[in-house]
C-alpha positions as CSV (number, residue, x, y, z in Angstrom):
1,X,-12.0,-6.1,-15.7
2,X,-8.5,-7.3,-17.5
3,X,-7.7,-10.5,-18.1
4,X,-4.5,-11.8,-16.2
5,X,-2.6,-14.4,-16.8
6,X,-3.2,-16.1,-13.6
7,X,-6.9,-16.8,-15.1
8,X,-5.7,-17.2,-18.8
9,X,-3.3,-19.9,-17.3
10,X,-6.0,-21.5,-15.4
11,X,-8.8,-21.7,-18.6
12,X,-6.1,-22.8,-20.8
13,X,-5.9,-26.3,-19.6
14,X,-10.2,-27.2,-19.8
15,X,-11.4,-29.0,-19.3
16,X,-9.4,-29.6,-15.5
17,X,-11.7,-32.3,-14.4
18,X,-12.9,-34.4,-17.6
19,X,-13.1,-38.1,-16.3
20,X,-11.6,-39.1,-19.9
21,X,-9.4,-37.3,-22.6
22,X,-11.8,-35.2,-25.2
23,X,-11.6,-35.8,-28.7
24,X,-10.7,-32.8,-31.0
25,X,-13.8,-34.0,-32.6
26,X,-16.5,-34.6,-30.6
27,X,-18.8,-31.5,-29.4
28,X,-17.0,-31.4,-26.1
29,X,-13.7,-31.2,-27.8
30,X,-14.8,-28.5,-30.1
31,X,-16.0,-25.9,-27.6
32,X,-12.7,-26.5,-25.6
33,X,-10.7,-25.4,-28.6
34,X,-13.2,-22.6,-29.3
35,X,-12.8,-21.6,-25.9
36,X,-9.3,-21.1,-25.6
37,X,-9.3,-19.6,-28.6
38,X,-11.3,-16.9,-27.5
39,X,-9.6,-16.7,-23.8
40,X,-5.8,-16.1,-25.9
41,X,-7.6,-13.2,-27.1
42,X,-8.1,-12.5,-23.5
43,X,-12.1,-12.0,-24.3
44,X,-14.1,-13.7,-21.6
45,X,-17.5,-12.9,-22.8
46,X,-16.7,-14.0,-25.5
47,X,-15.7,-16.9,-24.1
48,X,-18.9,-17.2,-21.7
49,X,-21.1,-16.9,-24.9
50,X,-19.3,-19.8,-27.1
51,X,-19.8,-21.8,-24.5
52,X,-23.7,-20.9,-23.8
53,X,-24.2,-21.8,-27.4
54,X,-22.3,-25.0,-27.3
55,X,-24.7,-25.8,-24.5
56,X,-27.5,-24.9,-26.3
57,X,-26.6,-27.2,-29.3
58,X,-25.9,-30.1,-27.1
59,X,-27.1,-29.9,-24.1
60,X,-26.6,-33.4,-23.0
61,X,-22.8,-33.7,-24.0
62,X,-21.2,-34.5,-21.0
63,X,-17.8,-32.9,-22.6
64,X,-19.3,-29.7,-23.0
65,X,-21.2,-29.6,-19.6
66,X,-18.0,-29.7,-18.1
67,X,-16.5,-27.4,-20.6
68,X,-19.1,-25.0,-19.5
69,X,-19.1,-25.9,-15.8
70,X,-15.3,-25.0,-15.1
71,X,-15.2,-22.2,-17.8
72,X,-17.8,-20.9,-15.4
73,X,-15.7,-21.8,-12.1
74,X,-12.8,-20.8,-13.2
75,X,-14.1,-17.5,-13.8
76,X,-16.0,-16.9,-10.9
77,X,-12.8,-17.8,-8.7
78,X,-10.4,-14.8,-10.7
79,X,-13.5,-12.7,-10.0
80,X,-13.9,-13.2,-6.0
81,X,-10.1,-12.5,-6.1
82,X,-10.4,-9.1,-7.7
83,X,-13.8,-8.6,-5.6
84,X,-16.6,-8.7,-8.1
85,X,-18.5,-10.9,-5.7
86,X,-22.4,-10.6,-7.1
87,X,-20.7,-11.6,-10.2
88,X,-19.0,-14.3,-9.0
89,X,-22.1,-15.6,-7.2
90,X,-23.9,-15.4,-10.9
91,X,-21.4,-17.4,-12.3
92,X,-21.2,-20.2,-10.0
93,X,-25.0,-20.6,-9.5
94,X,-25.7,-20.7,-13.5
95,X,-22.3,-23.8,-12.8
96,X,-24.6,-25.4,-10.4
97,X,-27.9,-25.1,-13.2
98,X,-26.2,-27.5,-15.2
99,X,-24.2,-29.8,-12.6
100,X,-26.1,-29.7,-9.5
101,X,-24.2,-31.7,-7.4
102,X,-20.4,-29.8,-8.7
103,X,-18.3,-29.7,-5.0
104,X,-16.3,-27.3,-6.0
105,X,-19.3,-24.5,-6.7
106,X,-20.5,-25.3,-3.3
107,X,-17.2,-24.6,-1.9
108,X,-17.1,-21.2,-3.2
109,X,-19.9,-20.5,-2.4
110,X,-19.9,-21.5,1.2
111,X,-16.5,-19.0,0.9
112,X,-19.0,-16.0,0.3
113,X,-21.6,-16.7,3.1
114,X,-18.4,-17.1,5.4
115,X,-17.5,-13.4,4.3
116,X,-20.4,-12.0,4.4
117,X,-20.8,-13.9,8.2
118,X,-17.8,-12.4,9.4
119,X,-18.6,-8.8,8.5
120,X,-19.8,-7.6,11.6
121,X,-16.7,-9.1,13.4
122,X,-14.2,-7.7,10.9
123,X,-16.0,-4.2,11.4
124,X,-14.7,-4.6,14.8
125,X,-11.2,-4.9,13.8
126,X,-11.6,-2.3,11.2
127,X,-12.5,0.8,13.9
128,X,-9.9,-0.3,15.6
129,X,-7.7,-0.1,12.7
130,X,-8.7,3.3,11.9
131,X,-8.4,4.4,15.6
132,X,-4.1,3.1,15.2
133,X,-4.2,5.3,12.0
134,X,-3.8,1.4,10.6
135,X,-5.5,2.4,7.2
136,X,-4.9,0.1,4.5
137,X,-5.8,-3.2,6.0
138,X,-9.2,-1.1,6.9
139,X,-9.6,-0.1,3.6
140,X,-9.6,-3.3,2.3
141,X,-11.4,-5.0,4.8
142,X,-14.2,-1.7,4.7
143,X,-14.1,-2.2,0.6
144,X,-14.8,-5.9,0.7
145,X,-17.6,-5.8,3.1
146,X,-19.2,-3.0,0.8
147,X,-18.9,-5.6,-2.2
148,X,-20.0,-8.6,-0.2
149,X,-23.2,-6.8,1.0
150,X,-23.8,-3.6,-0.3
151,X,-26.9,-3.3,0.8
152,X,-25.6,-2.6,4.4
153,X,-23.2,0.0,3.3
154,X,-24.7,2.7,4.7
155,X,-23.5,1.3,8.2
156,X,-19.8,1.6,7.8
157,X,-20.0,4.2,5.3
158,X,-18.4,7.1,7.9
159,X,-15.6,4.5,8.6
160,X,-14.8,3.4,4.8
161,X,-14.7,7.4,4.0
162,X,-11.9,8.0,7.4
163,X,-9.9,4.8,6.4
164,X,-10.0,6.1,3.0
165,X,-9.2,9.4,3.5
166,X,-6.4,8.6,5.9
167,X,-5.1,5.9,3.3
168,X,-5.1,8.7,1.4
169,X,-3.0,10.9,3.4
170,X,-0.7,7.9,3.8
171,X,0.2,8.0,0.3
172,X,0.2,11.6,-0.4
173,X,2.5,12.0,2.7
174,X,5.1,9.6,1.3
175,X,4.3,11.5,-2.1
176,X,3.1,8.0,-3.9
177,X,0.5,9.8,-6.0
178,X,-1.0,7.7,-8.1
179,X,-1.9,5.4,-4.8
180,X,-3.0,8.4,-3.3
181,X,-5.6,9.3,-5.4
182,X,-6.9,5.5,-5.7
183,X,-7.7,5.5,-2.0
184,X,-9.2,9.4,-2.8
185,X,-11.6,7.4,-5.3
186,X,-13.7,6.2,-3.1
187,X,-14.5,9.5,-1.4
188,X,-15.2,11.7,-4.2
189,X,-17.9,8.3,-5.6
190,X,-19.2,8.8,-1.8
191,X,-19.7,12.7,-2.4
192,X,-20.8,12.3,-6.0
193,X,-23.6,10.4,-5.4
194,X,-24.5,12.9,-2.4
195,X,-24.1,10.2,0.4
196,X,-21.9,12.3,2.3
197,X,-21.2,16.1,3.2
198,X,-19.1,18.8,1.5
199,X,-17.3,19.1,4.9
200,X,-16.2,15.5,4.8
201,X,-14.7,15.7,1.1
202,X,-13.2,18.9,2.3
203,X,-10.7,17.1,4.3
204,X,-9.1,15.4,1.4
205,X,-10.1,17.6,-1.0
206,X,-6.7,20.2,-2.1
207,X,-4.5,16.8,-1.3
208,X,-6.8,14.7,-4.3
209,X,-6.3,17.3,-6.8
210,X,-2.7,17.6,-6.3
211,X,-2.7,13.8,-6.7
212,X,-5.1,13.7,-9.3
213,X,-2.6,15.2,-12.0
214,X,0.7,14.3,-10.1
215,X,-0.5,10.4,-10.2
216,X,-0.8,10.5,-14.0
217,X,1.9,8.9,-15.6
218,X,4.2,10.9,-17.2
219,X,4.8,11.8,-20.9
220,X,2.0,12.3,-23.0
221,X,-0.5,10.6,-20.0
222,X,-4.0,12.0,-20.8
223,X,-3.5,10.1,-23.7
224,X,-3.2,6.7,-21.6
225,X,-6.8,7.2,-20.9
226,X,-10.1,6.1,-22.4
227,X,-12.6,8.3,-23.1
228,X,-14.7,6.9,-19.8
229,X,-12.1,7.2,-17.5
230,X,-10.7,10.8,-18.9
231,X,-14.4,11.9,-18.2
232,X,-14.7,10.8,-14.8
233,X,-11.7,12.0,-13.6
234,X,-12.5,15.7,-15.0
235,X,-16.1,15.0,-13.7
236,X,-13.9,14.2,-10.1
237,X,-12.0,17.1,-10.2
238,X,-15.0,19.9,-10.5
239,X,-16.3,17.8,-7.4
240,X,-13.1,18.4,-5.8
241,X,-12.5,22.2,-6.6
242,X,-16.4,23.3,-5.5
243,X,-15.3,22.2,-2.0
244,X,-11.1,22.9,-2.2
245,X,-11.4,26.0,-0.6
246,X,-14.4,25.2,2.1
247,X,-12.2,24.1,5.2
248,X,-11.6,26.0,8.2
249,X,-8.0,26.2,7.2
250,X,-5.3,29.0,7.6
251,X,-5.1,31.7,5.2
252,X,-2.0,30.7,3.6
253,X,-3.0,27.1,3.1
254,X,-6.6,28.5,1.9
255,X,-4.7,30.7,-0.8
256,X,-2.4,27.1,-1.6
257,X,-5.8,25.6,-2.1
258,X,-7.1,27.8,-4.4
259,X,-3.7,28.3,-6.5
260,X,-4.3,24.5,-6.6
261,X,-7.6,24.1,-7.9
262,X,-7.1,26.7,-10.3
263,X,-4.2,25.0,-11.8
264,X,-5.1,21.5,-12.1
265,X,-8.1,23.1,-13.8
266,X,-5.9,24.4,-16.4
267,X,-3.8,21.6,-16.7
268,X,-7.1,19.1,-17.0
269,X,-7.6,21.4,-19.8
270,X,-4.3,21.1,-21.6
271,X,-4.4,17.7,-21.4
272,X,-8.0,17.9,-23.0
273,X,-6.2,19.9,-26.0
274,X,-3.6,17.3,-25.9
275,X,-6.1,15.1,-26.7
276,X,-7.6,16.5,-29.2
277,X,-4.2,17.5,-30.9
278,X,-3.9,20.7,-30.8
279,X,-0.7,20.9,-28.7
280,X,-0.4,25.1,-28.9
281,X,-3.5,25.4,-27.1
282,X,-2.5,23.2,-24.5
283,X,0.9,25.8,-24.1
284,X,-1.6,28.5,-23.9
285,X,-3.3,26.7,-20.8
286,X,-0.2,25.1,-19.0
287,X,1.4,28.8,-19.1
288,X,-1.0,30.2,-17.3
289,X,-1.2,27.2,-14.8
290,X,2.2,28.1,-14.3
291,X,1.2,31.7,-13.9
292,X,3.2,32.9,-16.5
293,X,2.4,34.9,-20.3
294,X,4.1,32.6,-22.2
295,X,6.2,29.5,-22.0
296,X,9.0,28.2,-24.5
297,X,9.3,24.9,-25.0
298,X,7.6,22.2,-26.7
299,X,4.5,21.3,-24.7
300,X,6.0,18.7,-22.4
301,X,8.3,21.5,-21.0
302,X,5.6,23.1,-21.3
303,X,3.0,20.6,-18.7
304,X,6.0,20.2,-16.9
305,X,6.1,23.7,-16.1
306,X,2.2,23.5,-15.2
307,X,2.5,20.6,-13.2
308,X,5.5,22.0,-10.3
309,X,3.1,24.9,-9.6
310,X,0.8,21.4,-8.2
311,X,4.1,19.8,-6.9
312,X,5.0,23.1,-5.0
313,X,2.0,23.3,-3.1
314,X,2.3,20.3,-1.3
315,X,2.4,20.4,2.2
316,X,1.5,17.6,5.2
317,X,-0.2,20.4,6.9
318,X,-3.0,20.2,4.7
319,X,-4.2,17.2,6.2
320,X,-6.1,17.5,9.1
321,X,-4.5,14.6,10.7
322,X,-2.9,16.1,13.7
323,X,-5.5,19.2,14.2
324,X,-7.9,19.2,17.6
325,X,-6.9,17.3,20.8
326,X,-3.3,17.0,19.0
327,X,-1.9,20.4,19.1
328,X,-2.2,20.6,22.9
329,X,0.7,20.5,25.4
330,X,0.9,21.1,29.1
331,X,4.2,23.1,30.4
332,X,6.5,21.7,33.0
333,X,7.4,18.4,34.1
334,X,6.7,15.7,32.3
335,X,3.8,13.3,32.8
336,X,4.6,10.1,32.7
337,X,2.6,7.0,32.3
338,X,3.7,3.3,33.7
339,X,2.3,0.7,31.1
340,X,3.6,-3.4,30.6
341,X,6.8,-2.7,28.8
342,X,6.6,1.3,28.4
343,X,7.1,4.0,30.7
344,X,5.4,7.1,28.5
345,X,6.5,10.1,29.1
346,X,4.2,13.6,27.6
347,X,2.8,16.5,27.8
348,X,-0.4,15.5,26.2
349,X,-2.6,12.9,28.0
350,X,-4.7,12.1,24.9
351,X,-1.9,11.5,22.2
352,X,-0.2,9.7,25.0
353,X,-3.4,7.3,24.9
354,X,-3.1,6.9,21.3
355,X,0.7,6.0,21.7
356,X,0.3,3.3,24.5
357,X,-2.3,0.9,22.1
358,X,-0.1,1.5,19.0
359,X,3.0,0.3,21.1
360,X,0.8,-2.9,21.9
361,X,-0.8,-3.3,18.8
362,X,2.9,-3.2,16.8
363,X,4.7,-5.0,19.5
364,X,2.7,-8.2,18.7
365,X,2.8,-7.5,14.5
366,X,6.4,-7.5,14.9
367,X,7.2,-10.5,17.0
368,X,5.2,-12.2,14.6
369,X,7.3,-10.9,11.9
370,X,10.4,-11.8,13.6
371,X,9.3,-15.1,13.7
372,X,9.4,-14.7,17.8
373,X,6.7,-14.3,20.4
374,X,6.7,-11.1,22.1
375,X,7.0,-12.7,25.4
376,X,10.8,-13.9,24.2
377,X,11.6,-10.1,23.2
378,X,10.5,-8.8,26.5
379,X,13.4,-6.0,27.6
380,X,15.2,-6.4,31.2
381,X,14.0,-2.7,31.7
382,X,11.6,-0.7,30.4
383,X,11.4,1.1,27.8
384,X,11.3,4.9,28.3
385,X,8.9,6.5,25.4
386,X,9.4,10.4,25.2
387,X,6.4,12.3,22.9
388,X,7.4,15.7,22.3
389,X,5.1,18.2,21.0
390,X,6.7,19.4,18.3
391,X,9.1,18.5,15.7
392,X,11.3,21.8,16.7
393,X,11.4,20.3,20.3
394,X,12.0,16.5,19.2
395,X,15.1,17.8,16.9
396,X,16.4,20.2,19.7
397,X,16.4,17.9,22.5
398,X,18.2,15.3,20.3
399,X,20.3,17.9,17.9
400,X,18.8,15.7,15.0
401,X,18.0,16.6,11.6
402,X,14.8,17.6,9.7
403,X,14.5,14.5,8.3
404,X,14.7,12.2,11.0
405,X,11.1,11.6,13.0
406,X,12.3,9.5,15.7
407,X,15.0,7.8,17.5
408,X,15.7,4.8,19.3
409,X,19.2,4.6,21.9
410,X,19.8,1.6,23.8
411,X,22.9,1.2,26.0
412,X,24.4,-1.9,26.2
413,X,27.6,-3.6,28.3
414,X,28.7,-7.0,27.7
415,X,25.9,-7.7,25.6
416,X,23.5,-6.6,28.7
417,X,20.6,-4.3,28.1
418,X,21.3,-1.2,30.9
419,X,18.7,1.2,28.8
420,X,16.7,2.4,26.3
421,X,14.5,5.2,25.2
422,X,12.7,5.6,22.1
423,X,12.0,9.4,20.9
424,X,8.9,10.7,19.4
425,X,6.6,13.9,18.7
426,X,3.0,13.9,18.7
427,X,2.3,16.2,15.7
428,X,4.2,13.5,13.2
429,X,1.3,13.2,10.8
430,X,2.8,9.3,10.3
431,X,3.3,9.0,14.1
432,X,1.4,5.5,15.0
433,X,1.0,3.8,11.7
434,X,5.3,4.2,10.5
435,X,7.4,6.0,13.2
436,X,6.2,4.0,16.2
437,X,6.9,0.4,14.5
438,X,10.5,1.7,12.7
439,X,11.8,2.6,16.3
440,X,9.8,-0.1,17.7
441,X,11.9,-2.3,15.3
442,X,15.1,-1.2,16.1
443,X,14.2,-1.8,19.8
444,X,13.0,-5.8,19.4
445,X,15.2,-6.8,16.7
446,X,18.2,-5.5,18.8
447,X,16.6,-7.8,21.9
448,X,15.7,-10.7,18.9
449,X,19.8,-10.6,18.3
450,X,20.8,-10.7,21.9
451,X,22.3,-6.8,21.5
452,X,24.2,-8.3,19.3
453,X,26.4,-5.8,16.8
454,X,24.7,-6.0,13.8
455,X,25.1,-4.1,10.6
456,X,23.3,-0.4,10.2
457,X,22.1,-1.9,6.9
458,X,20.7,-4.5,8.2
459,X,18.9,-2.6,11.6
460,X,17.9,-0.1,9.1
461,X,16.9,-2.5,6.7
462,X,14.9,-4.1,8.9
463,X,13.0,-1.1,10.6
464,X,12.3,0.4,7.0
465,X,10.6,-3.5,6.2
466,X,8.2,-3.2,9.1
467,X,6.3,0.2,8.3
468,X,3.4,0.0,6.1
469,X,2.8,-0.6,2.6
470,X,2.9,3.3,1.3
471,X,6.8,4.0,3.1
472,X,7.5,0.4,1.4
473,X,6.7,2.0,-1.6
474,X,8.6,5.3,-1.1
475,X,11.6,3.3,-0.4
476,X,11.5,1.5,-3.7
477,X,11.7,4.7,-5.3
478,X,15.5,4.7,-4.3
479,X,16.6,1.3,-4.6
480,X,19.2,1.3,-7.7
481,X,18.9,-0.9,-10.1
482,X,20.1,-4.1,-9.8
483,X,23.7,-4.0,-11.6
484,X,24.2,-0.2,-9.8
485,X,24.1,-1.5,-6.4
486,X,26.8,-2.0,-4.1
487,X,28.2,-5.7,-3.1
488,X,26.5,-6.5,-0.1
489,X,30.1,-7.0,1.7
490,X,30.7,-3.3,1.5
491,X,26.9,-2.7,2.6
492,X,27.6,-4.8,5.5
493,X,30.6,-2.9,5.8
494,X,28.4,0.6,6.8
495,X,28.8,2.2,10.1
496,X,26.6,5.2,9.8
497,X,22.4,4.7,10.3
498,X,21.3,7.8,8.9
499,X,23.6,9.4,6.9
500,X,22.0,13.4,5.8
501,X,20.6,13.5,2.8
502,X,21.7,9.8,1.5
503,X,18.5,8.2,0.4
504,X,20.0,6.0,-1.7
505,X,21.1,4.3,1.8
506,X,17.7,3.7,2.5
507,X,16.8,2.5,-0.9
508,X,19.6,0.0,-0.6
509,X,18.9,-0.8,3.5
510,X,15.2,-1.5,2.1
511,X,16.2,-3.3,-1.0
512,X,18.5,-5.8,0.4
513,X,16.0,-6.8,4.2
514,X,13.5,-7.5,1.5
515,X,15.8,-9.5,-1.1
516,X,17.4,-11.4,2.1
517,X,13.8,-11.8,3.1
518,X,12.4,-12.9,0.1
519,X,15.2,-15.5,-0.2
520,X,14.1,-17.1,3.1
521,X,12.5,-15.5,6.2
522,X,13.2,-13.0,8.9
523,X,13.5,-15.9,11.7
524,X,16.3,-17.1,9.5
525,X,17.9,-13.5,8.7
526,X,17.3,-13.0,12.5
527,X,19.5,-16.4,13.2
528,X,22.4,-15.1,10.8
529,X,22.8,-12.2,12.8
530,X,23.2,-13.3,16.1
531,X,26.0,-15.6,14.7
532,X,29.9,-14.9,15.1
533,X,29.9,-13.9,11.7
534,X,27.2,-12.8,9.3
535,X,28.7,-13.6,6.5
536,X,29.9,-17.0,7.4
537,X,26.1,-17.7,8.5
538,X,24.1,-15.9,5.6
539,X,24.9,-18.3,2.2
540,X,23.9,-21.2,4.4
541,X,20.5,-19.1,5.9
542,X,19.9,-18.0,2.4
543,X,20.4,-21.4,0.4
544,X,23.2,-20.6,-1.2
545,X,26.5,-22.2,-1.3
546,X,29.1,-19.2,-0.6
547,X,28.6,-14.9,-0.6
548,X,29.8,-14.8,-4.6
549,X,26.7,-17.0,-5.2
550,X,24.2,-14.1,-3.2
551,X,26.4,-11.3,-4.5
552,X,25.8,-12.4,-7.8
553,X,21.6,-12.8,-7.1
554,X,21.4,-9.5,-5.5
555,X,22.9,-7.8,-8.9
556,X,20.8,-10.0,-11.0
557,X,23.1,-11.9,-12.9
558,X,21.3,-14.9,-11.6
559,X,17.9,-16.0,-10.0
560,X,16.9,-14.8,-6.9
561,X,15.2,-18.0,-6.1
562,X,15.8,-20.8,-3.7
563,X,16.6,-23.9,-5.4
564,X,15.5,-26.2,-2.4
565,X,13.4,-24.9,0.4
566,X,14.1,-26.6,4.6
């Protein structure tokens, strides 16, 4: 586990609770000097060992029992944050050997057996997480609990591998790779150690191996790797391509599978001659990854080449996300369900089902992050929600473009709410988790600023702030860097929401919410834009004492820091 600097920041000031100042010279004094020594070099058994031995050789020093005692707390704390809990517990009890009565070990302590208490009710929480395709938070959650009490795994095992998998599927949908295969990990360990089926990995299985070579950094990025972890991802990958192929999938997406497996097989392999320095052999192997005789180049054209035969072969489709119960639709009229806020309209009765708790689930996440209660956002009408069955259907009915996946229209007059319909379809593999709280968005921050005219940056911005983590991330991908984007006047200045094929509008809609954000809150950014004038309202919302002052912080020619806080 690394060292960070939160916990090298932390050791270097032992010992935090000495009654009286240690001198340089006395035993105490000694092993805090030693210590610190070894904790710079950022090795903490290291550390752990100078100071067993400076216990050893006085063990009745008060200075180096409480060397010893917050070396050991100190440590034990970094490691429940990063989740090595039976560590942890080792740590503090072997504290509490030497002082007995130390508060602060029984504190964390009594923080474990609270966790490991409230497992059973956060399982709760998690299935209903899964069930709003509401994976990370049950990922996290499900990967705690495992480390908390792993001797109980085996009964959330099925819902760690689903929240897993669909975390999975998050990222690979909003092509974040490298995070993709992370939430992948856990699955394949689950398979590898036979506690789960070949049919179960199949479901992640062609999307893992695309993101197992795609999430490598780029540039010479076997090299990056030890040994260990070079091993264990090739060791991952043979588990992945004996099932690859096994789903009951269509033909074409079985032959994309295979084409798959056999490439990032070959390309595993070139990256193993990379390793071993013999860069023609890895040419020989990317070429025919790429299906070709030869390849010119040097061999990072050449893996370059090997690598958009992986790229290529991604699809959303080979996720099993919307499959079953979610391909159905009735013909005719629609159906129409009347719920508290909602009237949803379908032709499916069970994604309709699925819709109505994700509106309620986001509609209180979303108050709370508009610093209002949902009670105070409540519409005059109600909000007509129309799930159409297919993408082709969603885009004809609203003449919209391929890469738009919903759409909310209110009409206003006078500032008075007359209607307003939100636009969905049910085979959206990102449906309840991102599409549902972006239009959702749109709908309660337009009630939050009294319907209002507000900037499209700004709604957009907004909406984009409130999916989850893996769009955030996609997002960031387009945000320019600070000195290339545009003054936030002529942002403000914007009138089209989704202009085609401008994702750098999005990058900068996402970039400056979350800067404006950062510098405050979104009650406050909510405040400055139900104002006269935005830009009168925002330095003073922001702490700042004119626009120049925030132009000049979003740029970076300054810090992006309060000075004072309210």
């Amino acid at each position: 586990m690394p060292m960070t600097a939160t916990l090298l920041s932390l050791l270097l000031v032992l010992p935090a609770q000495t009654t009286r100042p240690l001198s340089g010279d006395s035993p105490g004094g000694r092993l805090v000097q030693e210590v610190q020594t070894a904790l710079s070099a950022k090795r903490v058994d290291d550390a752990l060992r100078i100071a067993e031995r400076g216990l050893k050789e006085h063990p009745d020093d008060i200075g180096v029992q409480r060397c010893y005692v917050d070396l050991h707390l100190s440590i034990a704390e970094w490691m429940i944050r990063n989740e090595a809990y039976p560590r942890a517990e080792e740590l503090i009890r072997e504290a509490l050997r030497v002082s007995p009565d130390e508060f602060y070990a029984h504190k964390l302590l009594q923080k474990l057996a609270d966790g490991r208490r409230a497992i059973d009710q956060r399982l709760g929480d998690c299935r209903a997480w899964i069930r709003l395709e509401w994976f990370e938070p049950a990922v996290v959650t499900l990967r705690q609990a495992t480390r908390l009490a792993s001797e109980r795994k085996r009964e959330w095992i099925s819902d760690y591998v689903a929240a897993s998998i669909g975390a999975g599927d998050d990222q690979y949908f909003c092509k974040n790779f490298a995070d993709a295969w992370d939430r992948y990990a856990p699955v394949i360990a689950f398979a590898q150690k036979g506690e789960l089926s070949e049919e179960q990995l199949a479901a992640c299985a062609v999307q893992a191996l695309q993101s197992l070579v795609l999430g490598l950094p780029s540039g010479a990025h076997a090299l990056g790797h030890r040994e260990k972890d070079w091993d264990s991802l090739r060791a991952a990958a043979r588990t992945l391509m004996a099932v690859a192929t096994g789903r009951n999938i269509s033909d074409a997406n079985r032959l994309r599978a295979g084409q798959t497996a056999h490439a990032v097989r070959l390309i595993l392999d070139g990256l193993s001659r990379e390793r071993a320095g013999d860069p023609p052999g890895a040419v020989r192997l990317y070429a025919k990854a790429a299906n070709k005789n030869s390849l010119a180049g040097d061999v990072v054209a050449a893996r370059e080449a090997a690598l958009t035969i992986v790229r290529d072969a991604y699809a959303e489709e080979l996720s099993a996300r919307r499959e079953g119960p979610w391909r159905d639709a009735s013909d005719g009229d629609w159906q129409v369900i009347d719920a508290q806020r909602f009237r949803i309209h379908h032709r499916n009765a069970f994604a309709a089902q699925r819709v109505q708790i994700a509106l309620g689930f986001h509609v209180e996440r979303l108050a709370k992050y508009l610093g209002r209660r949902s009670d105070d956002l409540a519409w005059p009408v109600p909000c007509d929600v129309f799930i159409h069955p297919t993408a082709e259907s969603f885009r004809s009915a609203l003449n919209a473009t391929g890469e738009v996946h919903g759409s909310t229209v209110l009409k206003t007059r006078d500032r008075k709410l007359e209607s307003i319909a939100i636009h969905l379809f049910q085979r959206d593999p990102m449906l309840l988790a991102s599409t549902i709280p972006h239009e959702l968005a749109h709908a309660m921050f337009a009630a939050a600023t009294d319907y209002r005219p507000v900037p499209a940056i700004i709604r957009e911005g907004v909406a984009l702030t409130c999916e989850p983590d893996c769009r955030r991330k996609q997002w960031q991908r387009f945000v320019p860097p600070r000195p290339m984007r545009r003054p936030i006047s002529d942002l403000l200045a914007l009138v089209e929401v989704h202009p085609a094929g401008r994702n750098d509008f999005y990058g900068e809609a996402f970039a400056l919410v979350d800067f404006l954000v950062d510098r405050s809150n979104m009650s406050d950014l909510v405040d400055a834009c139900r104002a006269n004038s935005i830009t009168a309202e925002l330095p003073a919302r922001m702490f700042v004492a004119s626009m120049d002052d925030l132009e000049r912080m979003w740029r970076g020619t300054t810090s992006t820091r309060p000075t004072t806080q309210p």
